[in-house]
N, CA, C and O atoms as a GROMACS GRO file, in nm:
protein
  332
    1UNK      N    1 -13.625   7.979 -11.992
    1UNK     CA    2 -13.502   7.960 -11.917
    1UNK      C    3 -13.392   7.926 -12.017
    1UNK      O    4 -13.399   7.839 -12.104
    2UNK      N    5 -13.279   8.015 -11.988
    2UNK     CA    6 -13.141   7.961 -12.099
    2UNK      C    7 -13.035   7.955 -11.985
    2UNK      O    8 -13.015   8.033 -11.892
    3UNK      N    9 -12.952   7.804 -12.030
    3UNK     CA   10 -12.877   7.801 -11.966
    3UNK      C   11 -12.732   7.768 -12.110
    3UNK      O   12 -12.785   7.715 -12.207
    4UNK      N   13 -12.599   7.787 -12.126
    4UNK     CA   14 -12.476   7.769 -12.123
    4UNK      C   15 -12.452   7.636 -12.134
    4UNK      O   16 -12.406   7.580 -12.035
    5UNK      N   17 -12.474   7.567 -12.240
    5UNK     CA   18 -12.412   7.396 -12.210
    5UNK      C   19 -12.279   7.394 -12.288
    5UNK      O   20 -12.248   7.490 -12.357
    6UNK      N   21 -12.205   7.293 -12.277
    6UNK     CA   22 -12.073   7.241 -12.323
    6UNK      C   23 -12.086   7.112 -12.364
    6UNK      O   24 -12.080   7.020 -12.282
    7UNK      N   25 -12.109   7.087 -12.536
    7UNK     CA   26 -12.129   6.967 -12.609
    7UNK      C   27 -11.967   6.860 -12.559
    7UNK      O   28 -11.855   6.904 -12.533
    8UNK      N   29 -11.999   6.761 -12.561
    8UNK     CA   30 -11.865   6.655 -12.523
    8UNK      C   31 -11.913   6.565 -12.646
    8UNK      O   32 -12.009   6.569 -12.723
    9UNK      N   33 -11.786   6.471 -12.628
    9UNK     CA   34 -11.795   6.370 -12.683
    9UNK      C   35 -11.856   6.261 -12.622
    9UNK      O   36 -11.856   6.255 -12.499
   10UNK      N   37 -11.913   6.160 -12.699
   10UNK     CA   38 -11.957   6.066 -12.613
   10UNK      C   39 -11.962   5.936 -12.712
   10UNK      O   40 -12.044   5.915 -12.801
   11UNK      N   41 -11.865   5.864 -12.677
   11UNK     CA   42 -11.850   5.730 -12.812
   11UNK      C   43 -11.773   5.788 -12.961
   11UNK      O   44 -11.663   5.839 -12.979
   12UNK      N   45 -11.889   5.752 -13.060
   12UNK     CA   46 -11.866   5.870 -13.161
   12UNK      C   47 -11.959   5.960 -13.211
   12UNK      O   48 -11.986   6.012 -13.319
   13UNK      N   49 -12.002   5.960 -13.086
   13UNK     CA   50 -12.126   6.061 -13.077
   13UNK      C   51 -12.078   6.250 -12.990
   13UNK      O   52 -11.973   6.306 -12.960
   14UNK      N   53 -12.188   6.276 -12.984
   14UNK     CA   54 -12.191   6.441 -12.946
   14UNK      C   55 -12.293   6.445 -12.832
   14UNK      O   56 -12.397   6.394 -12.873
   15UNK      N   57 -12.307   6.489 -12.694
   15UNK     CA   58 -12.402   6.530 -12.616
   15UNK      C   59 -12.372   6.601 -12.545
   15UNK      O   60 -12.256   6.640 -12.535
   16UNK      N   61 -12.465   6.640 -12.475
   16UNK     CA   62 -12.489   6.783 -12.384
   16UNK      C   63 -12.573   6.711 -12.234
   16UNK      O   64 -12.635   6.612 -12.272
   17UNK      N   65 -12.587   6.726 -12.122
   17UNK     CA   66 -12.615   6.670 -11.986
   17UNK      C   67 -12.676   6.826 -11.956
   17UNK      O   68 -12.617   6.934 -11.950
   18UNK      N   69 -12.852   6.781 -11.938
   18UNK     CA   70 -12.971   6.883 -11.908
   18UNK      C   71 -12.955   6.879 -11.784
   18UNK      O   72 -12.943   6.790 -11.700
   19UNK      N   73 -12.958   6.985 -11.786
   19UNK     CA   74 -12.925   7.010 -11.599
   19UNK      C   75 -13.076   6.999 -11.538
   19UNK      O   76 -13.179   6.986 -11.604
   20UNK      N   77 -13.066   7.006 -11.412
   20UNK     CA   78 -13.256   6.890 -11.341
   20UNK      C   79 -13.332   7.034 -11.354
   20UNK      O   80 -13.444   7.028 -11.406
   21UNK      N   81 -13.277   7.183 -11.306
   21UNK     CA   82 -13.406   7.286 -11.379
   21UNK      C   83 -13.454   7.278 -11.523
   21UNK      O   84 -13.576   7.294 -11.524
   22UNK      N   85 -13.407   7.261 -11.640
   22UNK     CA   86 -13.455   7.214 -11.736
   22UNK      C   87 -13.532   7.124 -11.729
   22UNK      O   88 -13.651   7.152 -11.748
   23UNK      N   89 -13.501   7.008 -11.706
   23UNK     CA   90 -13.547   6.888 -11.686
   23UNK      C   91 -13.689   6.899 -11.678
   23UNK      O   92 -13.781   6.873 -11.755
   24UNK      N   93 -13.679   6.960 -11.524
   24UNK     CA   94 -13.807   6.997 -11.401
   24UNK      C   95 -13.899   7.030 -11.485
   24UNK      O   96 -14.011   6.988 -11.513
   25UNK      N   97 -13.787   7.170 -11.544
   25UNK     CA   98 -13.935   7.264 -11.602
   25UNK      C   99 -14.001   7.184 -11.739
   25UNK      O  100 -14.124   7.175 -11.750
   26UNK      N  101 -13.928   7.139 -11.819
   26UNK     CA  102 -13.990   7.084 -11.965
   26UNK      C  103 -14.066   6.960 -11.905
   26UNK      O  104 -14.169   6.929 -11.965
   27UNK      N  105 -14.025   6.875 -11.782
   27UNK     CA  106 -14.095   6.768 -11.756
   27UNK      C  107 -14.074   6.655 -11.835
   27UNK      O  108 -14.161   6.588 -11.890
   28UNK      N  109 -13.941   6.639 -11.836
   28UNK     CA  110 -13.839   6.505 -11.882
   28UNK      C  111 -13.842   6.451 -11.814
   28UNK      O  112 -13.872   6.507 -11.708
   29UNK      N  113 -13.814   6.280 -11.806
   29UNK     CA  114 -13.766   6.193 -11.719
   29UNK      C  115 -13.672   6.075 -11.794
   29UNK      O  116 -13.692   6.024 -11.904
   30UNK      N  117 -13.556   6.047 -11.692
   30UNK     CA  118 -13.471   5.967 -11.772
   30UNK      C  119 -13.503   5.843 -11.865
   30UNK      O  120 -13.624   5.850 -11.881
   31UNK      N  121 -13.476   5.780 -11.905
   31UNK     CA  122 -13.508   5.699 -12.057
   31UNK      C  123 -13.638   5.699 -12.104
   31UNK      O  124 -13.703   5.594 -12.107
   32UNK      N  125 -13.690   5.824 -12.148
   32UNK     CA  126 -13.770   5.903 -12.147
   32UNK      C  127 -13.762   5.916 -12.327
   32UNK      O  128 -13.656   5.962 -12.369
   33UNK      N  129 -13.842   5.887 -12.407
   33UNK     CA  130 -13.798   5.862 -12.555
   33UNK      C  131 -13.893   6.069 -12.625
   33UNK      O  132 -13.995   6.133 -12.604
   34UNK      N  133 -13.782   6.080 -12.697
   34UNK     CA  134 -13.774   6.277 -12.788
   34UNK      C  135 -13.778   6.229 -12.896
   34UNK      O  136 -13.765   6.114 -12.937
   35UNK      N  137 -13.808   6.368 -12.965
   35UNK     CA  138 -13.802   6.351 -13.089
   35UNK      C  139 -13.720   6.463 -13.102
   35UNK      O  140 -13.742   6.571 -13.047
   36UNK      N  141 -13.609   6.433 -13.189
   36UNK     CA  142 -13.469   6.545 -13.213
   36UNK      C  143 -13.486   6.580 -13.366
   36UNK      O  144 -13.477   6.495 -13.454
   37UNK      N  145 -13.510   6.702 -13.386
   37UNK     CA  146 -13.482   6.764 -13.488
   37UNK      C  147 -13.450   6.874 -13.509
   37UNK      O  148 -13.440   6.945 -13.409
   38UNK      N  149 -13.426   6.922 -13.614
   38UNK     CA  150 -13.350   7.015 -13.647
   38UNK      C  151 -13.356   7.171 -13.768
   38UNK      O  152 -13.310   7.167 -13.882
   39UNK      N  153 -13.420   7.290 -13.708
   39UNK     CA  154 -13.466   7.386 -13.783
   39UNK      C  155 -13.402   7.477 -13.799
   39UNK      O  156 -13.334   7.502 -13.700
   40UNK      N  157 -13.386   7.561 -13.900
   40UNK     CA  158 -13.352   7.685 -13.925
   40UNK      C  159 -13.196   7.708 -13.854
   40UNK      O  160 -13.165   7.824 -13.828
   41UNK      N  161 -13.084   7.582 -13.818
   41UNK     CA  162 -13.045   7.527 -13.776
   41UNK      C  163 -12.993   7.502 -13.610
   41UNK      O  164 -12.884   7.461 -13.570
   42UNK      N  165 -13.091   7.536 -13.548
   42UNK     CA  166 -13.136   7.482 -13.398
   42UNK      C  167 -13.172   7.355 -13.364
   42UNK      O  168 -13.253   7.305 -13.442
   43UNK      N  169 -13.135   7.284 -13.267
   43UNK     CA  170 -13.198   7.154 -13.199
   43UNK      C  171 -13.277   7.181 -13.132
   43UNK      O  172 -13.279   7.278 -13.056
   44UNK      N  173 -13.373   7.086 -13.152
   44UNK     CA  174 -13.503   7.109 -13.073
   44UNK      C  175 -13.536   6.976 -13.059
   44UNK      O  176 -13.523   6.890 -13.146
   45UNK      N  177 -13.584   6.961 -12.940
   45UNK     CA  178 -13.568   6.827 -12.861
   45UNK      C  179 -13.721   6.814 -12.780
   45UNK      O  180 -13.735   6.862 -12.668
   46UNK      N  181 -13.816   6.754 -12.842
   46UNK     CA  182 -13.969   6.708 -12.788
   46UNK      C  183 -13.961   6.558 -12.717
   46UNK      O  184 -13.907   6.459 -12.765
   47UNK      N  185 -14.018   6.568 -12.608
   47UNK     CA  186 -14.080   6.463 -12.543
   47UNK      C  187 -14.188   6.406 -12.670
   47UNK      O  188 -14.253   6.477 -12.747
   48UNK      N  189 -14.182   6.252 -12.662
   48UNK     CA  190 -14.288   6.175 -12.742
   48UNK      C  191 -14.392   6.119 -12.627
   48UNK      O  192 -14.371   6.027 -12.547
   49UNK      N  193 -14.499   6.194 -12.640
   49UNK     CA  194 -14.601   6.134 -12.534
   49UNK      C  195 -14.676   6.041 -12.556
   49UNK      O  196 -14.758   6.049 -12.647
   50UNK      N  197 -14.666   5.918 -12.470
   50UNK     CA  198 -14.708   5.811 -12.485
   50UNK      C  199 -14.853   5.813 -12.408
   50UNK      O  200 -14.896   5.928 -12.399
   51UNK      N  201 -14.931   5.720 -12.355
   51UNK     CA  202 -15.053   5.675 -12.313
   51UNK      C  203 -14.995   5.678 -12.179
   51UNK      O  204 -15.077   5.747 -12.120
   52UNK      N  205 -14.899   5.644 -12.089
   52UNK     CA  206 -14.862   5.669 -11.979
   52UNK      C  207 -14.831   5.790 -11.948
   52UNK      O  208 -14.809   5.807 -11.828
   53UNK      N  209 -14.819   5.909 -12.037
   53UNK     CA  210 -14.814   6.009 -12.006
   53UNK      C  211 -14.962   6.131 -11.996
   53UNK      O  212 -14.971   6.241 -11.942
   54UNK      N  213 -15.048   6.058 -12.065
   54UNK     CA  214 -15.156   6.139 -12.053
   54UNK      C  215 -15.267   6.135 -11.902
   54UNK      O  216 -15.301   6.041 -11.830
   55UNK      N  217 -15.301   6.281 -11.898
   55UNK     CA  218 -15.396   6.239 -11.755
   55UNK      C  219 -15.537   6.183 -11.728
   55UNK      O  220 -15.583   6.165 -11.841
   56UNK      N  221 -15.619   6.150 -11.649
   56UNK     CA  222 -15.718   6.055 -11.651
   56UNK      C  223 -15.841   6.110 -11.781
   56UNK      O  224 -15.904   6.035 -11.855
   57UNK      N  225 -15.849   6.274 -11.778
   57UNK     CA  226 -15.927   6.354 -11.872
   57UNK      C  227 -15.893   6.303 -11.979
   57UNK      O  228 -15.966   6.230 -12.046
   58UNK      N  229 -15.737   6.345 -12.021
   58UNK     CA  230 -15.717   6.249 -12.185
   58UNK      C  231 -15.749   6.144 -12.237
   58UNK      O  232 -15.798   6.121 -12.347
   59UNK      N  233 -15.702   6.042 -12.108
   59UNK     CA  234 -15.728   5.879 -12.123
   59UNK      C  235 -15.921   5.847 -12.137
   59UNK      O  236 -15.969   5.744 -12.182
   60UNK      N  237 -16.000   5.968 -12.084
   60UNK     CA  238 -16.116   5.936 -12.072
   60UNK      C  239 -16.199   5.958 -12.196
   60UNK      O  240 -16.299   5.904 -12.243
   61UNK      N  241 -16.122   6.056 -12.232
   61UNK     CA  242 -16.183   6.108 -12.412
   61UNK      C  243 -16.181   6.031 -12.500
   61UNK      O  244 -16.276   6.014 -12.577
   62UNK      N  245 -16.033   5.947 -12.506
   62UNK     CA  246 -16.011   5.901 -12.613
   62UNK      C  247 -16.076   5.713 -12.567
   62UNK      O  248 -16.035   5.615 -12.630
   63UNK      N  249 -16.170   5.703 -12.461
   63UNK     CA  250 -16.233   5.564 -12.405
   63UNK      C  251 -16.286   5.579 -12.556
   63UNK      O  252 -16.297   5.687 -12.615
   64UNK      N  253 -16.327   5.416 -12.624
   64UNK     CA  254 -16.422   5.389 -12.726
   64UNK      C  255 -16.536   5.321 -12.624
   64UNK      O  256 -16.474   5.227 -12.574
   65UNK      N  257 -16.626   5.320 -12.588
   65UNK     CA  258 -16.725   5.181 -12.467
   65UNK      C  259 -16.769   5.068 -12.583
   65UNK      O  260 -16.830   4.966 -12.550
   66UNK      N  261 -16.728   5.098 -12.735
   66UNK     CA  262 -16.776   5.016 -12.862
   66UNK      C  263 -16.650   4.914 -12.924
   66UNK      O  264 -16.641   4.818 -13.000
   67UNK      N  265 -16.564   4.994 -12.843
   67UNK     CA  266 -16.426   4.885 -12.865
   67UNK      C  267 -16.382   4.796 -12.750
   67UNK      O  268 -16.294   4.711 -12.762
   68UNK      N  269 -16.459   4.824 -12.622
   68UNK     CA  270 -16.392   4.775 -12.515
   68UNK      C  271 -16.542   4.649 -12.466
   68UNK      O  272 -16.552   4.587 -12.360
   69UNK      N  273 -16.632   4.647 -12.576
   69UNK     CA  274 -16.762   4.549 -12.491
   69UNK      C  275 -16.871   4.590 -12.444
   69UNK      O  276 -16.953   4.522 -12.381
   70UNK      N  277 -16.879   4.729 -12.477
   70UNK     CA  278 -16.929   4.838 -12.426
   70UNK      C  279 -16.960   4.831 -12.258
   70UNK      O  280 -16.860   4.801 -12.193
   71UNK      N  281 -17.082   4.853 -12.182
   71UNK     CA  282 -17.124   4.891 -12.025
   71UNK      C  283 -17.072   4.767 -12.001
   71UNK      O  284 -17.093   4.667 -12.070
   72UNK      N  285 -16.987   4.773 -11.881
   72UNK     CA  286 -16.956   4.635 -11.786
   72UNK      C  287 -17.010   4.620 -11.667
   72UNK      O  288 -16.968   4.529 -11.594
   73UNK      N  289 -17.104   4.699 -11.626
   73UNK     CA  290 -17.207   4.693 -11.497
   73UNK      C  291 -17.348   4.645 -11.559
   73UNK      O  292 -17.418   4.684 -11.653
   74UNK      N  293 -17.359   4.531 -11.452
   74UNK     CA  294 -17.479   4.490 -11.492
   74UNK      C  295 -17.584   4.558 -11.386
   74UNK      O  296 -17.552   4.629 -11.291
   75UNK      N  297 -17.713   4.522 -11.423
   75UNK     CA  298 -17.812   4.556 -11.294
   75UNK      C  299 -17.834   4.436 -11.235
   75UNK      O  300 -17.827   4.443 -11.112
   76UNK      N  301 -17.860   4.324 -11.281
   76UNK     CA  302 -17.889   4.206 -11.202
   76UNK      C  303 -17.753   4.130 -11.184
   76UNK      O  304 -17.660   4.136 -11.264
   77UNK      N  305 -17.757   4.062 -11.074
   77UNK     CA  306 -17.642   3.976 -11.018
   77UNK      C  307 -17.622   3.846 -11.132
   77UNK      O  308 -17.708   3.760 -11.153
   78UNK      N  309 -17.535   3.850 -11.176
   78UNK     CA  310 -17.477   3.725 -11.242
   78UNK      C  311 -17.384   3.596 -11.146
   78UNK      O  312 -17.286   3.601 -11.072
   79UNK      N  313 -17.470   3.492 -11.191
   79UNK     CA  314 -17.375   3.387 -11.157
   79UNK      C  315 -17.404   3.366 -10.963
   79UNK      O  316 -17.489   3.429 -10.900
   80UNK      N  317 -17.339   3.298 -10.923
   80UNK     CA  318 -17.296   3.316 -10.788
   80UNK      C  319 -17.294   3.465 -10.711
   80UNK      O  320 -17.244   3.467 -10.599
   81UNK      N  321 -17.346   3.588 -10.766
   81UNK     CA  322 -17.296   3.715 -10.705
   81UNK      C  323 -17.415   3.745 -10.608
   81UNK      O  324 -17.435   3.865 -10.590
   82UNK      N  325 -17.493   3.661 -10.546
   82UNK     CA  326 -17.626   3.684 -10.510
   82UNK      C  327 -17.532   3.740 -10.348
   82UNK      O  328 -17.444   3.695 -10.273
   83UNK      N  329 -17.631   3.883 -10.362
   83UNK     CA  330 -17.548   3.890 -10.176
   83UNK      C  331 -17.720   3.922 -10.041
   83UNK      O  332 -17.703   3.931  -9.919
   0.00000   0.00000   0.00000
């Protein structure tokens, strides 16, 4: 998708306002932290994906069970858990 933007001023800065189909489609959200750089001399503007952005599959791969205490289910009732 290409759209037509018009750089402004902003402070003493320079920006451009992504219109929400962009947005939508790249899957931005506002204060939303990129990585801006600059090639062959184009801007190119990446989302930095954090741990809140990954889905339960990602988050499940990267589980250690050797960093976290490993199994937290016991078989026998501990403590007071007698039912």
């Amino acid at each position: 998708m290409g759209t037509c933007l018009v750089i402004k001023k902003w402070g003493n800065n320079l920006g451009v306002r992504l219109p929400a189909a962009i947005v939508h489609e790249a899957k931005l959200h506002a204060d939303q932290e990129v990585m801006l750089t600059v090639e062959h001399g184009r801007v190119i503007v990446e989302p930095i994906r954090t741990s809140a952005d990954l889905t339960l599959d990602e988050r499940l791969q990267l589980f250690d069970p050797a960093l976290h205490g490993g199994e937290g289910m016991f078989t026998e009732p501990v403590g007071a858990e007698s039912w």
